[in-house]
NUDOZA-602059 format. One record per atom (N, C-alpha, C): residue in three letters; x, y, z. Coordinates in steps of 0.1 Angstrom, whole numbers, plus 5000, padded with zeros to 4 digits. Each point is the difference from the previous one (the first is absolute). Layout:
BEGIN
ALAXYZ/...
//
This chain:
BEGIN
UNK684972546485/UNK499850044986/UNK499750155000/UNK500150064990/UNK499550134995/UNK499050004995/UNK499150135001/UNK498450024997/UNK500349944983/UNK501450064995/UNK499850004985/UNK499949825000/UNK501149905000/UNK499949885003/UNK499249905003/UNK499050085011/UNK498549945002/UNK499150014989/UNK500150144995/UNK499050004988/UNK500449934988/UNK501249984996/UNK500549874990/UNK499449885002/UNK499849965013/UNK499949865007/UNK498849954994/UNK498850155008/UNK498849995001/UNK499349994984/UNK500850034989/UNK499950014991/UNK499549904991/UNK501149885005/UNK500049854993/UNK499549915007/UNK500050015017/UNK499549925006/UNK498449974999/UNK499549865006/UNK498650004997/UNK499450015013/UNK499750085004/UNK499850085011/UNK498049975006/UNK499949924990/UNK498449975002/UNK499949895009/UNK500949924998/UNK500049865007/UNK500350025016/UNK501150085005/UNK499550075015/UNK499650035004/UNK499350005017/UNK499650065007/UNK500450125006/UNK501150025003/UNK500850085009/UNK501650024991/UNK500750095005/UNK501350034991/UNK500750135008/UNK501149935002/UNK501050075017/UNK500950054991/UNK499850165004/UNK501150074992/UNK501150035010/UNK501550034994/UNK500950065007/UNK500650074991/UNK499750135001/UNK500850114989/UNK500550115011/UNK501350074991/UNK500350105008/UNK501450055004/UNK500449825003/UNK501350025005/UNK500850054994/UNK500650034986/UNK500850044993/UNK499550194996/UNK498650004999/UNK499450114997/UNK500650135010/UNK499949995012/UNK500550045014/UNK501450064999/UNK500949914998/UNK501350054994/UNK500350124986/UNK498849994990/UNK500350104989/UNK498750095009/UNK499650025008/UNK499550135008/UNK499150064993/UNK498749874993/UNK498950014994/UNK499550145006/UNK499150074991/UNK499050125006/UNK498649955006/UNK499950105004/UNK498049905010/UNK499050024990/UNK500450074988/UNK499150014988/UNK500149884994/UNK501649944999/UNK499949944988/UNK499849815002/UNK499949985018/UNK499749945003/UNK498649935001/UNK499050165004/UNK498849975004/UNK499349954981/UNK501050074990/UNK499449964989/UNK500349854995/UNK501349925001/UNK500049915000/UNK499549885006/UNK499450015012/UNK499849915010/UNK498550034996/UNK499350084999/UNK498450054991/UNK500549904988/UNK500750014989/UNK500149924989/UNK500149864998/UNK500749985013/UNK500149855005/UNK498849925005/UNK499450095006/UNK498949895007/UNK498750014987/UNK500550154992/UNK498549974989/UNK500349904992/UNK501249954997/UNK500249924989/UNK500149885007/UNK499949975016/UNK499549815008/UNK498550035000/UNK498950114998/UNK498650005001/UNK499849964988/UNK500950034987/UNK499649964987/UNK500249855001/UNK501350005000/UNK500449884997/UNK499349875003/UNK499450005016/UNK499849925008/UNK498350004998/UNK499450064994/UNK498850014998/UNK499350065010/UNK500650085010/UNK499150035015/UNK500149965008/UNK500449865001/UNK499749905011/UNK501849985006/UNK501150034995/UNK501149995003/UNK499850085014/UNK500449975012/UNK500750085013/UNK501350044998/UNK500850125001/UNK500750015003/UNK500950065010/UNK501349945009/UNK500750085012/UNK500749984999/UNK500450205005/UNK501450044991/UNK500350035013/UNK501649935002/UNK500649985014/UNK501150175000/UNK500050055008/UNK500450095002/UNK501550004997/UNK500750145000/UNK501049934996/UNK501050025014/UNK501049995004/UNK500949955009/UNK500650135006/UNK500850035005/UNK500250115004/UNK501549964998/UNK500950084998/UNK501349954996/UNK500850035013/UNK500949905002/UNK500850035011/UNK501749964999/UNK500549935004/UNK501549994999/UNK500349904993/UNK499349914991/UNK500249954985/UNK500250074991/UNK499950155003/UNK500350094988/UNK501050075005/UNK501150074990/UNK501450145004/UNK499450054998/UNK499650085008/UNK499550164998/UNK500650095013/UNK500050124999/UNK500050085009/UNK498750055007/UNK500549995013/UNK498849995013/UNK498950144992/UNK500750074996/UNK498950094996/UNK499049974990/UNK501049964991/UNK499649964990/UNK498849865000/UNK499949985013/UNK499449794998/UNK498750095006/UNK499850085009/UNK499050075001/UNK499350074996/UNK500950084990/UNK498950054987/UNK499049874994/UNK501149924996/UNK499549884993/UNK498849935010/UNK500049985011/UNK499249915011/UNK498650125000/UNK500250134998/UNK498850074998/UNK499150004993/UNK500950004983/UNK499249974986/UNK499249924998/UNK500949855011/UNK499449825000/UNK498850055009/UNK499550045011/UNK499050085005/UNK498950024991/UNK499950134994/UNK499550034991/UNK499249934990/UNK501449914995/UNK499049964988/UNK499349865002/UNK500549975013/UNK498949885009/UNK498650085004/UNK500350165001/UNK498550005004/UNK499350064987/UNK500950004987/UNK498950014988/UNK499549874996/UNK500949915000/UNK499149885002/UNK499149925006/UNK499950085013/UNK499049945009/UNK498650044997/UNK500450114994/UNK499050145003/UNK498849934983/UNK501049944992/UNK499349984985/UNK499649855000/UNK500349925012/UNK499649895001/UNK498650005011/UNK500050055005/UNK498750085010/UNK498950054989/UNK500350134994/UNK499050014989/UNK499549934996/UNK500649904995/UNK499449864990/UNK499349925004/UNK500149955011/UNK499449925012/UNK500449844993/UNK500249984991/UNK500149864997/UNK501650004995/UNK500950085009/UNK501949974999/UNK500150025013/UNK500849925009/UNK501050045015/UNK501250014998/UNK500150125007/UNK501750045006/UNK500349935012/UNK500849944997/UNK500649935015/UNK501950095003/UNK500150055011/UNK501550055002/UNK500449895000/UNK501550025000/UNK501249915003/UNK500750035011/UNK499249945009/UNK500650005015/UNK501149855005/UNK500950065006/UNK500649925007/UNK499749885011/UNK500949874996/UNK499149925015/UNK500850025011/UNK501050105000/UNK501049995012/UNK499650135006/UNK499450084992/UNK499550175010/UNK501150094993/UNK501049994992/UNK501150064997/UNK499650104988/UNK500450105001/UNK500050134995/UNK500049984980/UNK501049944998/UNK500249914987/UNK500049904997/UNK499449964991/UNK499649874989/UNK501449924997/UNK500349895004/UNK501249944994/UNK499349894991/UNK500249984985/UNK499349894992/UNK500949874999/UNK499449945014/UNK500949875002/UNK498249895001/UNK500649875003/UNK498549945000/UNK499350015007/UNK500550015012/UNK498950035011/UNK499250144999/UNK500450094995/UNK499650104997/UNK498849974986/UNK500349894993/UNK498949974989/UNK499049905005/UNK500549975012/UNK499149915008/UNK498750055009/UNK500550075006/UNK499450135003/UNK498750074992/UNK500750014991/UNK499150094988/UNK498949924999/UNK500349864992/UNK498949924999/UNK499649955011/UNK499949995018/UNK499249995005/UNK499250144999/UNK500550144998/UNK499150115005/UNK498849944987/UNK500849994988/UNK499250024989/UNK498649874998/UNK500049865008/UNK499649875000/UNK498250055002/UNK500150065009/UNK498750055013/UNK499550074984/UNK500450084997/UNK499350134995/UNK499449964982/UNK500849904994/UNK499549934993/UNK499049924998/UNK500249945010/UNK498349905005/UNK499150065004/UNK500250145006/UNK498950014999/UNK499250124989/UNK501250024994/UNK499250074986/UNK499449864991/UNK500449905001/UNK499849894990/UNK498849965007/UNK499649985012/UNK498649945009/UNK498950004990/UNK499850104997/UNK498849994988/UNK500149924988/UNK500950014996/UNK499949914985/UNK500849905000/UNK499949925016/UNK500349855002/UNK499349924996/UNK500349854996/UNK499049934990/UNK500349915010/UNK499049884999/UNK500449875006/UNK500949924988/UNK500449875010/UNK500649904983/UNK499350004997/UNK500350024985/UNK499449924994/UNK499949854994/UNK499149894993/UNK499649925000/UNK501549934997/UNK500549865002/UNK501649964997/UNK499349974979/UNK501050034992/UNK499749964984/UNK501449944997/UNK500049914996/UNK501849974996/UNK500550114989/UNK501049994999/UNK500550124990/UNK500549964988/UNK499350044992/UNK500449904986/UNK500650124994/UNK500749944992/UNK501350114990/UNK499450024987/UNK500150074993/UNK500149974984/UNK501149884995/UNK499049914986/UNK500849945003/UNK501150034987/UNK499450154993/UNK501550034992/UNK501250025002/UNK500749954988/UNK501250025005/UNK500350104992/UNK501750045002/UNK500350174998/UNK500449954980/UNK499550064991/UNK500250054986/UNK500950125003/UNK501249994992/UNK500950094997/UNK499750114989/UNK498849974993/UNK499950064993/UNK498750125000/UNK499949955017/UNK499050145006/UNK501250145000/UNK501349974999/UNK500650095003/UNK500450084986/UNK499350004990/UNK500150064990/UNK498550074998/UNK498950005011/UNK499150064995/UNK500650205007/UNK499850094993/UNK500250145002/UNK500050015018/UNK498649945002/UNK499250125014/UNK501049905012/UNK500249894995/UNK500849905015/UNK501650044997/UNK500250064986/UNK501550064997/UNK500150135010/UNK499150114999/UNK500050105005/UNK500149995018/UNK498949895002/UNK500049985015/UNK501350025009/UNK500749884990/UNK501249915009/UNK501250134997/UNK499650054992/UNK501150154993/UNK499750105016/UNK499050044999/UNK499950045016/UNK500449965008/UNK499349885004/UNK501149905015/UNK501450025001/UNK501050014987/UNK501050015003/UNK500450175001/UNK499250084995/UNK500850115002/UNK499450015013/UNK499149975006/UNK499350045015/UNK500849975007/UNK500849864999/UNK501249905007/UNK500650085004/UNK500950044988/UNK501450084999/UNK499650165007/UNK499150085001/UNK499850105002/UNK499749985019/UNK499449885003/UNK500049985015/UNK500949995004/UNK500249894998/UNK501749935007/UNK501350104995/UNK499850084992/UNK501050075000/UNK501749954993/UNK499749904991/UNK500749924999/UNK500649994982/UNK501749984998/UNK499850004983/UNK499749944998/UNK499449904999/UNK498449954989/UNK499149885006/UNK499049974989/UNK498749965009/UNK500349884986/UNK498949895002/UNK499449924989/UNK499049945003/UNK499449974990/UNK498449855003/UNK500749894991/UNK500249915006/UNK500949884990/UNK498949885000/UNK500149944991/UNK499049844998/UNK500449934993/UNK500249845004/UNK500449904995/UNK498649915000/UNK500949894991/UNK498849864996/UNK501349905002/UNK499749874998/UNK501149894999/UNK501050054993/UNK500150034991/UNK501550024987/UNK500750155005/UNK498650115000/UNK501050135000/UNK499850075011/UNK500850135003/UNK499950115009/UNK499850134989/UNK499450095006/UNK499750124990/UNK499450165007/UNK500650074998/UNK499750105009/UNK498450084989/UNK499150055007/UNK499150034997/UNK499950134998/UNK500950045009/UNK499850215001/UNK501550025010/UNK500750074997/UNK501250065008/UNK500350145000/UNK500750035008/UNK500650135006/UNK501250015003/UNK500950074991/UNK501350015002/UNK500749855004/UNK499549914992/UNK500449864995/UNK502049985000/UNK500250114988/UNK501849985000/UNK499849834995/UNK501250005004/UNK500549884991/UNK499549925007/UNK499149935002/UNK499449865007/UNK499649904990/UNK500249934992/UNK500049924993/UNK498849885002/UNK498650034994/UNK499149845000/UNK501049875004/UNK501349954986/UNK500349905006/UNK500249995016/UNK500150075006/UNK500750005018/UNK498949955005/UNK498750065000/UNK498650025008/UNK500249855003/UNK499949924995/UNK499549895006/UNK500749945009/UNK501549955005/UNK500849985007/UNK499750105014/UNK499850114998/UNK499950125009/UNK498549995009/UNK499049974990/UNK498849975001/UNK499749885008/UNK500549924995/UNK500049855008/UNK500550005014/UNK501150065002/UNK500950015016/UNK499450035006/UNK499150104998/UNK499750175008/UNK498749915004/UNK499049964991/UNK498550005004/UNK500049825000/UNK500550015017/UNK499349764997/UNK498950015007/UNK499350175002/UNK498549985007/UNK499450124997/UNK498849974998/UNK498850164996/UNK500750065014/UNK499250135000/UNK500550155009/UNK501150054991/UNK500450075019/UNK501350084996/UNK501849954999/UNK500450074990/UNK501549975001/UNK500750105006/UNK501150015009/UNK500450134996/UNK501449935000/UNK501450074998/UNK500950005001/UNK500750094996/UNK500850045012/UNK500550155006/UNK501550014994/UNK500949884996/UNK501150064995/UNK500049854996/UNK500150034986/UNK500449854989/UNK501349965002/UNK500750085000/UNK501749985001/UNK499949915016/UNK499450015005/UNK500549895012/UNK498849865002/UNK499450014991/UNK499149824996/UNK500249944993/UNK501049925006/UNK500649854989/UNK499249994989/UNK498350005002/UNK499549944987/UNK500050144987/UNK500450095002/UNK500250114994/UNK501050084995/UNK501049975003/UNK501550045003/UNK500550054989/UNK500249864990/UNK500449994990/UNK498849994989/UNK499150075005/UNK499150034982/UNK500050064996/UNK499750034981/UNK500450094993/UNK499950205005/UNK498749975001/UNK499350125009/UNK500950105009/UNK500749855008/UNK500550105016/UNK501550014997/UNK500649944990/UNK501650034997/UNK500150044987/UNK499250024994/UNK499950084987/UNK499050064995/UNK499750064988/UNK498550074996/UNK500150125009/UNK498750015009/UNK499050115007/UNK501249985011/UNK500649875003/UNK500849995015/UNK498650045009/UNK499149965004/UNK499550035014/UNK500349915011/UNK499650095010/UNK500249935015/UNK499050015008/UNK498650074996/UNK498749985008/UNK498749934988/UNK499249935007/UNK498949944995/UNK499049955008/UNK499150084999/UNK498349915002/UNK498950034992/UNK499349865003/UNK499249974992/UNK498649945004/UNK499049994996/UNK499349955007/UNK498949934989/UNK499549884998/UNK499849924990/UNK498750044993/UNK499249984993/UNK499350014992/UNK499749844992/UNK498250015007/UNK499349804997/UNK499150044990/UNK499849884994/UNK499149994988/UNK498650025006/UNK499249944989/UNK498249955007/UNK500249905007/UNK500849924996/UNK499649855006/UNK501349985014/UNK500950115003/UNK500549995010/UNK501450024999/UNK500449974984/UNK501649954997/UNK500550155000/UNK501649995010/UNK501050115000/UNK499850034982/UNK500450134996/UNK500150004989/UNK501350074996/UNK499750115011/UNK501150114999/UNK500050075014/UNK500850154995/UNK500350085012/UNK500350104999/UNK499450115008/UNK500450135003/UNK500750035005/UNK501250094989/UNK501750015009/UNK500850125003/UNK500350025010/UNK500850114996/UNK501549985003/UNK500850104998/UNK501849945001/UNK500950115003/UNK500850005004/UNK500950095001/UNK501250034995/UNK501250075002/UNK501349984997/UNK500950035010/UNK499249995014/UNK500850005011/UNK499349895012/UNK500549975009/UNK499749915008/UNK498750145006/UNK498949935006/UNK499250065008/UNK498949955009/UNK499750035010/UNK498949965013/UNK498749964990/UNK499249935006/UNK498649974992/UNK499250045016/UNK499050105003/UNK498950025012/UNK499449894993/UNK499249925011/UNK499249894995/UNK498450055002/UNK500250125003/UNK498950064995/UNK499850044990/UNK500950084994/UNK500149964982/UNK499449864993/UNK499549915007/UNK499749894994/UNK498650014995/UNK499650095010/UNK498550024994/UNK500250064985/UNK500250114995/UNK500350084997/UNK499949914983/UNK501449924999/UNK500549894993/UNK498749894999/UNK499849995006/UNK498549864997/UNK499150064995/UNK499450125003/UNK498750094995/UNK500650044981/UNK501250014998/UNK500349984988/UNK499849904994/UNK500549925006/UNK499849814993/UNK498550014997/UNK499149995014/UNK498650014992/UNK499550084992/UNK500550144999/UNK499650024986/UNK500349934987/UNK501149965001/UNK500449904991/UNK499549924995/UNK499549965010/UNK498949874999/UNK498850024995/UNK499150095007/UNK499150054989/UNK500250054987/UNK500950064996/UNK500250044989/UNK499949874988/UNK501149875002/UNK499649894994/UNK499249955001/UNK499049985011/UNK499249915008/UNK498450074989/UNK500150085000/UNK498250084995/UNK500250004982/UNK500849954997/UNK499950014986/UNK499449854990/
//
């Protein structure tokens, strides 16, 4: 991600509830040949707004960024400029994570000893061994024992459709989707909710012609289980092929979603985003997609 990206993230995320929070920024910053000013200002803006957010108590480590090597066309001169800059602005990060005493810089070293970073898994495997050690023991202190076993009892309301006409839970889910759409990067986002009879979109972004009648057939396929949905090109899932959506209207060919439960536990709805071309889903992106959903969920859920 980018410093700007992170600070979006950090923005909506609820950042109180962790202990620790592993950043990777940079890689794309490297290539537009950020300045050391405008770095050290960003990555300062970044970590002030995980000390807000997080109330204090958030850790943060920001993994260094990679040194670029023959995954990228560049000219030999030119990858060394670039491999210098990556230098640099690993050591303004190290340097503002030191001050603080309560953020770690970890580099991004290799497990093979090789000069450049290739981002394959063992290379991510790697990372989270270096990263495993260094967590535990910034967390050592504010380890709890279990606590006592309590069964987990649900609320036992169920979801009112007509929480979705109060203003402040209108406004909420009106954010969730433009936060959607603005992450994922994607033409458009929605919060959709159904009951026995209907489907109904709550809040959208660049919607186009998607028609309520559809939601439910679409709705039904996609989600026969709480989590995640994703599906990477409609045009090639029988159960999708021929719906209104993917051969006519908006036509898309990317979708995920990831569900949204009542008090008392029942799927209700979902946080969606879609495309108009086929596309990869990182299933790290999942996080991303669920931390939406529960805002969702509080949003209905506290009123």
């Amino acid at each position: 991600m980018s410093t700007i990206d992170i600070g979006a993230v950090i923005e909506w995320a609820s950042l109180d509830r962790f202990d620790a929070l592993v950043l990777t920024m940079g890689g794309g910053d490297v290539l537009r040949f950020r300045s050391l000013f405008s770095w050290r200002r960003d990555v300062t803006a970044v970590l002030d707004s995980i000390a807000a957010h997080g109330c204090g108590a958030l850790h943060p480590f920001i993994l260094g960024i990679a040194p670029v090597g023959d995954v990228v066309s560049l000219p030999a001169p030119l990858l060394v400029i670039v491999n210098r800059n990556i230098e640099h602005l690993n050591a303004i990060s190290a340097q503002l994570c030191s001050a603080r005493g309560n953020a770690t810089f970890v580099p991004a070293t290799t497990h093979d000893g090789r000069a450049s970073v290739r981002l394959e898994s063992s290379t991510y495997a790697h990372w989270a061994h270096e990263l495993a050690p260094l967590i535990a023991e910034q967390l050592s202190s504010v380890a709890l024992g279990s606590p006592p076993h309590r069964p987990v009892l649900l609320d036992s309301r169920a979801f009112e459709n007509a929480i979705l006409t109060i203003p402040a839970v209108s406004e909420s889910l009106t954010s969730i989707v433009d936060s959607a759409r603005a992450l994922f990067d994607t033409a458009g986002a929605a919060v959709t909710f159904h009951d026995e009879q209907t489907h109904w979109f709550a809040s959208t972004s660049r919607l186009g012609e998607m028609r309520r009648e559809d939601a439910g057939a679409f709705c039904n396929r996609a989600f026969t289980a709480p989590g995640l949905v994703v599906l990477e090109d409609l045009v090639k899932d029988e159960r999708f092929a021929d719906h209104p959506w993917v051969v006519s209207g908006p036509r898309i060919r990317f979708y995920a979603g990831y569900s949204i439960a009542a008090p008392n536990g029942d799927t209700v709805g979902a946080v969606c985003v879609f495309d108009t071309a086929p596309r990869r889903f990182d299933l790290s992106h999942e996080t991303l997609l669920r931390e939406l959903a529960r805002r969702a969920e509080t949003a209905i859920h506290h009123q």
